[in-house]
DOTOR-365495 format. One line per 8 residues: their letters; for each residue y, x, z of N, C-alpha, C. Coordinates in pm, whole numbers, plus 50000, padded with zeros to 5 digits. Example, Ala and Ser with C-alpha at 12.3 -4.5 7.8 and 13.67 -1.06 7.14 Angstrom:
// residues 2
as) 49431/51319/50780/49550/51230/50780/49670/51320/50780 | 49775/51285/50708/49894/51367/50714/50003/51290/50787 .
//
This chain:
// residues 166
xxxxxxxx) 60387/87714/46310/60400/87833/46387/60484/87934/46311 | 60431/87917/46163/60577/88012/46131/60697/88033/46097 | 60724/87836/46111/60845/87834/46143/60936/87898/46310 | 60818/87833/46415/60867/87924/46521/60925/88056/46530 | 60834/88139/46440/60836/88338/46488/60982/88329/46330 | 60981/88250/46258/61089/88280/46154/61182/88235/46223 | 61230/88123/46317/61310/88094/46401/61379/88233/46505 | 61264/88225/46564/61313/88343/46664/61321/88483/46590 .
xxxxxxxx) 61319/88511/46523/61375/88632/46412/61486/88618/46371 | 61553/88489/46311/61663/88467/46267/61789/88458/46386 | 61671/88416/46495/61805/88398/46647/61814/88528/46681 | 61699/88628/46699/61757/88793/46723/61874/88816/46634 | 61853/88830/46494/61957/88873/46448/62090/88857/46434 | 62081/88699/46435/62269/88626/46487/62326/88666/46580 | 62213/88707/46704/62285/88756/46829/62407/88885/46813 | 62506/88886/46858/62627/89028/46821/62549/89146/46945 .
xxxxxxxx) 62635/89224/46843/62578/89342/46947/62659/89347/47024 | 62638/89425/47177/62667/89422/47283/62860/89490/47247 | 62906/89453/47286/63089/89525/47293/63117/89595/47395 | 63193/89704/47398/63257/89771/47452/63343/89654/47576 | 63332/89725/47682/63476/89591/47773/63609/89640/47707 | 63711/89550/47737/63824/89602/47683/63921/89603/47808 | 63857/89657/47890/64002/89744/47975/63973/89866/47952 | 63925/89916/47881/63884/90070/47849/63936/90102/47758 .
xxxxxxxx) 64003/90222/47705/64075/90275/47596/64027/90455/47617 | 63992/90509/47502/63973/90694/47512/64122/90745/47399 | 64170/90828/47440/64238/90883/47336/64249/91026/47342 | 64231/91096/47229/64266/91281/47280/64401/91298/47296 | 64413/91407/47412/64524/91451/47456/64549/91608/47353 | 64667/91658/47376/64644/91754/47326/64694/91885/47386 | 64717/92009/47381/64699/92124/47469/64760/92252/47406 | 64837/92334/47454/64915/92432/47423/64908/92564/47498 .
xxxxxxxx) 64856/92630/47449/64898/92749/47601/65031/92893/47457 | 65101/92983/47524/65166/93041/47456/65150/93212/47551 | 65121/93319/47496/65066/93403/47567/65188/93513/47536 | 65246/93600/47618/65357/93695/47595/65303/93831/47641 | 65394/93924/47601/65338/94034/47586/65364/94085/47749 | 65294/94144/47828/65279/94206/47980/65401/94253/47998 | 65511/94286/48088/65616/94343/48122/65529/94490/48198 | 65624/94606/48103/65574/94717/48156/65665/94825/48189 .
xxxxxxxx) 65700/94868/48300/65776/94935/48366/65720/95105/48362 | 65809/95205/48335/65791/95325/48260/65904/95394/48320 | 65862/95512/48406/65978/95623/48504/66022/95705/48373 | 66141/95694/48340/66181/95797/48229/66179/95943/48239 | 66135/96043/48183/66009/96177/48205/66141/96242/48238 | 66117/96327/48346/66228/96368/48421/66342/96357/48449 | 66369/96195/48509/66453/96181/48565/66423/96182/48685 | 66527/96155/48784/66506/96126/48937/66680/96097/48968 .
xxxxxxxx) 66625/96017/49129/66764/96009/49160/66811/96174/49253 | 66914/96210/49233/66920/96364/49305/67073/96325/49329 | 67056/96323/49462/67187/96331/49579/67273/96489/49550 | 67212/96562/49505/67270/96690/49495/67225/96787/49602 | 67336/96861/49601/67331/96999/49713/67450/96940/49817 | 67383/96932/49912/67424/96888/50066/67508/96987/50181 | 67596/96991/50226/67594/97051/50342/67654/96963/50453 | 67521/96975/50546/67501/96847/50659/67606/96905/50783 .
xxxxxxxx) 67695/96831/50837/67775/96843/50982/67676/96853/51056 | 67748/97017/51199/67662/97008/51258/67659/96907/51397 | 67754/96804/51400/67747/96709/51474/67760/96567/51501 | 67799/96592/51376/67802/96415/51323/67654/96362/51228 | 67617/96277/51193/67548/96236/51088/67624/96146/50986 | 67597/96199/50854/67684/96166/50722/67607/96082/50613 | 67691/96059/50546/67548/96014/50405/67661/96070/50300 | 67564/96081/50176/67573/96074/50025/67557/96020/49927 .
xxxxxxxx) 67624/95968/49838/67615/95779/49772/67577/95892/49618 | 67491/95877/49555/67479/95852/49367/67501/95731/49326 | 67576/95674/49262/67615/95581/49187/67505/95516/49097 | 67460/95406/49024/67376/95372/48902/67441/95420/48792 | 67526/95477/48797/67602/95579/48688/67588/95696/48709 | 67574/95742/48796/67552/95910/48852/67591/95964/48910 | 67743/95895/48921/67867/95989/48989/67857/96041/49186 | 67864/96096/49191/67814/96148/49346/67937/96116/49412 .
xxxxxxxx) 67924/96122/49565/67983/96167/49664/67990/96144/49797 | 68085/96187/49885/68014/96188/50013/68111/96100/50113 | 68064/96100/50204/68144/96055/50314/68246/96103/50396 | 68286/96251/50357/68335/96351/50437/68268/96402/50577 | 68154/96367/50625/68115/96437/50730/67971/96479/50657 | 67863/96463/50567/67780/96514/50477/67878/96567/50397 | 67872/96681/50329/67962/96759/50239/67890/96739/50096 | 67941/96756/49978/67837/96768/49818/67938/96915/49783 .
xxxxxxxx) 67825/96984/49803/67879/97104/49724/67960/97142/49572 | 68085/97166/49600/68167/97176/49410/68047/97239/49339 | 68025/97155/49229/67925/97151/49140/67813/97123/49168 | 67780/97043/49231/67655/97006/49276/67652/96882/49164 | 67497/96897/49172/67478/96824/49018/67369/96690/49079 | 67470/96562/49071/67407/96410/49109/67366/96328/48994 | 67234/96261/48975/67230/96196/48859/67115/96066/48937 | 67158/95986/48916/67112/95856/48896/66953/95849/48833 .
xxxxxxxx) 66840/95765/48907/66692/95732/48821/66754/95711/48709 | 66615/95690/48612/66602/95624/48482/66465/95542/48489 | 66453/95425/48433/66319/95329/48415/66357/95278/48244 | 66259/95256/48172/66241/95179/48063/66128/95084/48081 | 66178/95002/48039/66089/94861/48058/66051/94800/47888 | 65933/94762/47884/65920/94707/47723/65842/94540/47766 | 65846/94489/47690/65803/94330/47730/65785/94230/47611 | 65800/94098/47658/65860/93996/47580/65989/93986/47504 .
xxxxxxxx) 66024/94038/47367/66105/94034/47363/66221/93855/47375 | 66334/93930/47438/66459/93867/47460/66404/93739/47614 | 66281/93778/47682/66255/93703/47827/66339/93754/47884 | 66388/93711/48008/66424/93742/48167/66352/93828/48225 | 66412/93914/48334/66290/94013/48385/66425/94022/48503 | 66369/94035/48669/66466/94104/48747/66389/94232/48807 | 66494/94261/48889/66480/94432/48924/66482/94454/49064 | 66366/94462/49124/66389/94499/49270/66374/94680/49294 .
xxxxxxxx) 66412/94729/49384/66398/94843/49426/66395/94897/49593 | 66288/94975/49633/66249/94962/49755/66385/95075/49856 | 66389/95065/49965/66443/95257/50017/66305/95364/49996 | 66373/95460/50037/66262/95527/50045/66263/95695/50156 | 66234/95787/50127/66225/95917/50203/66251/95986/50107 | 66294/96102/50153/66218/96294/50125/66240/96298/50266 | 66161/96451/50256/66106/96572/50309/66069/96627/50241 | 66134/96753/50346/66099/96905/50328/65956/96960/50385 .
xxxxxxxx) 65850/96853/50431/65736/96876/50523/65742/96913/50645 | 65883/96870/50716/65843/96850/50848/65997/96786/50887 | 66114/96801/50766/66245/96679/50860/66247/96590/50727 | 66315/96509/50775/66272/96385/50672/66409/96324/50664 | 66491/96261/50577/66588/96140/50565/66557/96051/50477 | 66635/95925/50554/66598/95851/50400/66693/95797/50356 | 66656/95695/50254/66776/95645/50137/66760/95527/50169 | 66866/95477/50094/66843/95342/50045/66860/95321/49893 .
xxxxxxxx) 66823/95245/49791/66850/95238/49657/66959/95104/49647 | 67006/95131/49445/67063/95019/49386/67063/95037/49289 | 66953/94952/49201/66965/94942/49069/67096/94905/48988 | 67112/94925/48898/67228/94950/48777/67216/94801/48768 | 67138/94668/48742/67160/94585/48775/67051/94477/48823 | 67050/94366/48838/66949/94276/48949/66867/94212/48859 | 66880/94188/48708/66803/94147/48620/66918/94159/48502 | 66788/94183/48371/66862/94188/48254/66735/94116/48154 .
xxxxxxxx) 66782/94117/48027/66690/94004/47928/66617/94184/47795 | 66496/94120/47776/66448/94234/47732/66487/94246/47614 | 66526/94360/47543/66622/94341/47334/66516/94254/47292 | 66544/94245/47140/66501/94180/47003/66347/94284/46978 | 66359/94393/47023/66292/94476/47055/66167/94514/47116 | 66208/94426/47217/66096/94468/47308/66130/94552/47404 | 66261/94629/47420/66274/94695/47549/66409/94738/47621 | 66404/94726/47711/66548/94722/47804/66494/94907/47891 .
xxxxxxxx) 66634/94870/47929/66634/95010/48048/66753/94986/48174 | 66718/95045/48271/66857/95039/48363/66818/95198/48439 | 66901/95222/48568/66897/95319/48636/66895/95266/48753 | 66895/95346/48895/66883/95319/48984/66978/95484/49049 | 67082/95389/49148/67142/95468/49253/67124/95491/49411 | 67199/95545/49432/67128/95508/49615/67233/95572/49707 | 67198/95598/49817/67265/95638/49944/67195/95712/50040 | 67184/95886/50085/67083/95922/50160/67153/95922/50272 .
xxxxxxxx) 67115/95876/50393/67130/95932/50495/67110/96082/50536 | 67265/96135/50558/67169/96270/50642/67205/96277/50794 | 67138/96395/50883/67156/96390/50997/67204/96494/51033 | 67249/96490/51205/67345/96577/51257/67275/96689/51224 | 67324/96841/51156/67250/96929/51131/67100/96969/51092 | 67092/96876/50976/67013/96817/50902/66950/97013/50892 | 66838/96961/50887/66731/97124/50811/66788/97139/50689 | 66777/97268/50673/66811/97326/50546/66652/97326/50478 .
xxxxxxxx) 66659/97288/50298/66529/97276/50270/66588/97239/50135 | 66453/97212/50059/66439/97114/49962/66367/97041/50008 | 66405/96877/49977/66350/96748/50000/66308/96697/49888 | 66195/96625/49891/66170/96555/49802/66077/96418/49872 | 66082/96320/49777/66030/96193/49807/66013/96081/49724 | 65976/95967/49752/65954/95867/49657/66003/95732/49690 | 66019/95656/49594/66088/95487/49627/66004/95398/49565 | 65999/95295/49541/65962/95167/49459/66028/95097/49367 .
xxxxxx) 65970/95067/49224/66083/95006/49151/66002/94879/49088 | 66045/94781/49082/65954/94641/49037/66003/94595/48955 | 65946/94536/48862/66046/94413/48735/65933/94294/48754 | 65967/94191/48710/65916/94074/48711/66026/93992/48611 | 65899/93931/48558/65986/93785/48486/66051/93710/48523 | 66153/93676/48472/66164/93571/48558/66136/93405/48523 .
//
């Protein structure tokens, strides 16, 4: 008998242990993420776009162009008064340095609180790459519509300006 139970002791242990199947394989992958700094768009402290000093036809409707450079002028039926003083937005943008970023810009209004015209804009340009730095800038120009014997007033109003990565 004790050859039997020494038998079957010695056959447990010869037995192999159970194997893995082999259509199965694990391997680690591996994973990267790279995080950049937020693109942040900044109205430069008193600027604005300013069409100037106007004098509106009293029967036609005219417009007035500011340039993304500044330079004013009119259509000949809106008048810009000699010396009337036109200057182009300002935005500073800080970011990733040396990413892609483009530039949208909305139209927009003034009013005087009760007549209204509006514009249309054009940024200085449609995308630019941010410095070594960390920060770019452009301007923004536009075009107001005025109307046949437009109100006399001061106008004021607002537009939209966007950057995105690209």
């Amino acid at each position: 008998m004790k050859k039997i139970v020494l038998a079957a002791f010695a056959a447990a242990i010869a037995v192999p242990a159970a194997a893995a199947p082999g259509d199965t394989d694990t391997e680690a992958g591996s994973a990267t993420a790279t995080i950049i700094a937020p693109i942040t768009l900044t109205h430069t402290p008193n600027a604005a776009l300013a069409f100037g000093t106007i004098i509106p036809d009293t029967t036609a409707a005219g417009s007035v162009t500011v340039t993304a450079a500044g330079a004013g002028s009119d259509d000949g039926t809106a008048t810009l008064v000699a010396g009337s003083v036109n200057t182009a937005d300002s935005f500073d943008v800080t970011g990733d340095p040396s990413r892609l970023f483009d530039i949208t810009t909305t139209p927009g209004s003034v009013t005087n609180g009760t007549q209204t015209m509006s514009f249309t804009t054009a940024p200085s340009v449609g995308s630019a790459i941010i410095s070594a730095g960390g920060t770019s800038a452009f301007t923004v120009g536009g075009t107001l519509s005025v109307g046949a014997a437009q109100a006399a007033g001061d106008y004021v109003g607002t537009y939209d300006a966007t950057v995105t990565y690209n």
